[in-house]
N, C-alpha and C positions, 0 to 999 in steps of 0.2 A: 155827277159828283166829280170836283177837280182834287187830285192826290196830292196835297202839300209837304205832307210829311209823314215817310214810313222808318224806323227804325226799329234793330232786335230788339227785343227785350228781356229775352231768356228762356235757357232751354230744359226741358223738364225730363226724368227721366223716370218717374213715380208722380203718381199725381196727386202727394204732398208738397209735392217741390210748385205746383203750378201758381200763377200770379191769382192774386185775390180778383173776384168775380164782380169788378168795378166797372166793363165794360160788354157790349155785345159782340160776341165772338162769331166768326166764320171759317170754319176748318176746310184743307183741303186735303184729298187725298186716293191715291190711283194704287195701280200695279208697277210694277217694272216699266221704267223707259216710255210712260204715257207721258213724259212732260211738263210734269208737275211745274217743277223749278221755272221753267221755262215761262209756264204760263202764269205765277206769279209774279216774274217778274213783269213781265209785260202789262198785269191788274195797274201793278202800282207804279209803271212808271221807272222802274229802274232796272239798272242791268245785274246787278249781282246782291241784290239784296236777300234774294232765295241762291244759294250756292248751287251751280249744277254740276251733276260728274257724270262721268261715265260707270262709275262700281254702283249696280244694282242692289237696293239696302238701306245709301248711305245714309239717308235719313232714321238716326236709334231713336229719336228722343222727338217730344212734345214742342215745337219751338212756335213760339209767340214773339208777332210784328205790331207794334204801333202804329194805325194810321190815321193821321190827320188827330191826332191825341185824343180819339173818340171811340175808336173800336178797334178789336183784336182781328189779324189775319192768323190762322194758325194751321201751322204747316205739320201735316202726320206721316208718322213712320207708314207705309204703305203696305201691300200684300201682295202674297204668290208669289216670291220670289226665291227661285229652286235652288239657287245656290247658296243659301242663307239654311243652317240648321235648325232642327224641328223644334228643338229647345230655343233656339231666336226668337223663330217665328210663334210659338206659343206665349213667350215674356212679350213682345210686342203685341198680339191679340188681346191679350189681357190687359195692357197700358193704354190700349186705343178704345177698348169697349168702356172700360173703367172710365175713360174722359165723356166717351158718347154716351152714356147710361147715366152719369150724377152731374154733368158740368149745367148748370141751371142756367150760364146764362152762354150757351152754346142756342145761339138763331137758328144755324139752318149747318147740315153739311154737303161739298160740293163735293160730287163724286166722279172720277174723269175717268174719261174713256175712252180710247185710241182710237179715234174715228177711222181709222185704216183696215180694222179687222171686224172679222163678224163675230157674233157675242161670243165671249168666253166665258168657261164653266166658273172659275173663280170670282169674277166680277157678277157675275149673276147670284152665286152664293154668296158673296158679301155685303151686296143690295140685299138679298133672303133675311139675312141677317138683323141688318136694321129694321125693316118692318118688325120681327120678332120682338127688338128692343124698343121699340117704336121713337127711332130717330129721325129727325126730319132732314129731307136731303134732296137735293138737285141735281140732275145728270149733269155733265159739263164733256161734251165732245172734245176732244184735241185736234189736234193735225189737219184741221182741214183741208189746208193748202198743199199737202200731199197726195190729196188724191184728186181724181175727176171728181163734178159735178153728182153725176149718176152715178159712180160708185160711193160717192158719201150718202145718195138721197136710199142707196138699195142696204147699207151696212145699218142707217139709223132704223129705216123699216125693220129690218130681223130684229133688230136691239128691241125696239118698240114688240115686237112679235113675240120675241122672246120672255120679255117682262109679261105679257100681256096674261101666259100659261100660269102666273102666277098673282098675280095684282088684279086689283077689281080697278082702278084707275092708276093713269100712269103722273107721274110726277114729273114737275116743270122739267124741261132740257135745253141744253144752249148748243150751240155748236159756234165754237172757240178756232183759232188762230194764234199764235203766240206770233209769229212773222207777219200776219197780216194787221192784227188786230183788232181781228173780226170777234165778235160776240163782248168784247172790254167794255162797250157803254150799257151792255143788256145787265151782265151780271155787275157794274157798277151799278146800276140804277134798285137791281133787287137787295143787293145790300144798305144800297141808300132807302127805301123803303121799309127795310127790317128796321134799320134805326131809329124811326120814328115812334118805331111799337116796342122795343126794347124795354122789357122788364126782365128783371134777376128772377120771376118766378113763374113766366109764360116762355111758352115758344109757339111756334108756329106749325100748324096741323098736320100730320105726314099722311098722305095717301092709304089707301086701306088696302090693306094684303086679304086676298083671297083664303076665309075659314081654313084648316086642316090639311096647305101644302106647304110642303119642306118647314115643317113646326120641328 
């Protein structure tokens, strides 16, 4: 897929406010400091179309990209972030399950993970989660280019290991680069592919969580 043309579209902060369900949507969204912005930008092709900062949070609100005037990119408030209060962090859990539980024409969500570290307890109860809700989603490793070789291939193994205590099978992963631009034609092509099946009242099958753990 060639990225012609991405622009905002708007940003949502209740998901009354969100755009009509005219297109196939792809959401993104990590922890603190995984890169998110970063690696958005890098999808599409531009440098500041996702804002990045340094203040952990900054992302409040639901914001939706136009790309190539066919499908939604959309960028979510994120998780586990300790310097954000409990009352934040519950308005935003609520804003973000509410979109992943009723958005009908939500394809798939990309869920990123700091390929630098070994699994955290929040990103693995967040994944827990969506099986619960049964949302469909894809790993998306970050940073590759931060580390060795074999400490990326030993951090994805635990990640994989770690899921493993609770999933009966694991779900697609990528392992991403924002500096390199490593993993950009994988998850371009799986979104190019969701587009073709794109219906307002299908999505795409999510992996099966293991009966009676962390329910």
């Amino acid at each position: 897929m060639k990225i012609t043309d991405a622009r905002f579209i708007k940003s949502s902060y209740t998901t009354d406010q969100l755009p009509p369900q005219i297109y196939p949507e792809y959401a993104f969204i990590g922890r603190s400091n995984v890169g998110k912005s970063s690696l958005i930008n890098m999808l599409v092709g531009r440098k500041n179309l996702a804002k990045i900062s340094s203040t952990p949070g900054k992302t409040r609100s639901i914001n939706h990209f136009l790309i190539n005037d066919n499908w939604y990119l959309v960028d979510l408030p994120g998780y586990g972030y300790a310097r954000v209060s409990k009352k934040d962090r519950q308005i935003w859990r609520k804003l973000i399950f509410d979109y992943l539980r009723n958005r009908k024409s939500l394809m798939v969500l990309f869920v990123l993970i700091d390929a630098r570290l070994e699994p955290q307890k929040n990103d693995l109860e967040f994944i827990n989660s969506l099986g619960k809700y049964r949302v469909p989603f894809i790993i998306v490793f970050t940073k590759a280019d931060k580390i060795s070789k074999n400490k990326l291939v030993h951090n994805v193994t635990l990640f994989k290991k770690a899921m493993l205590r609770d999933w009966e099978e694991l779900p697609e992963m990528v392992i991403t680069s924002a500096v390199t631009s490593q993993g950009r034609d994988q998850l371009l092509e799986i979104i190019s592919s969701l587009n073709q099946d794109f219906d307002a009242f299908g999505r795409k099958q999510i992996k099966v969580k293991k009966e009676g753990k962390n329910d």
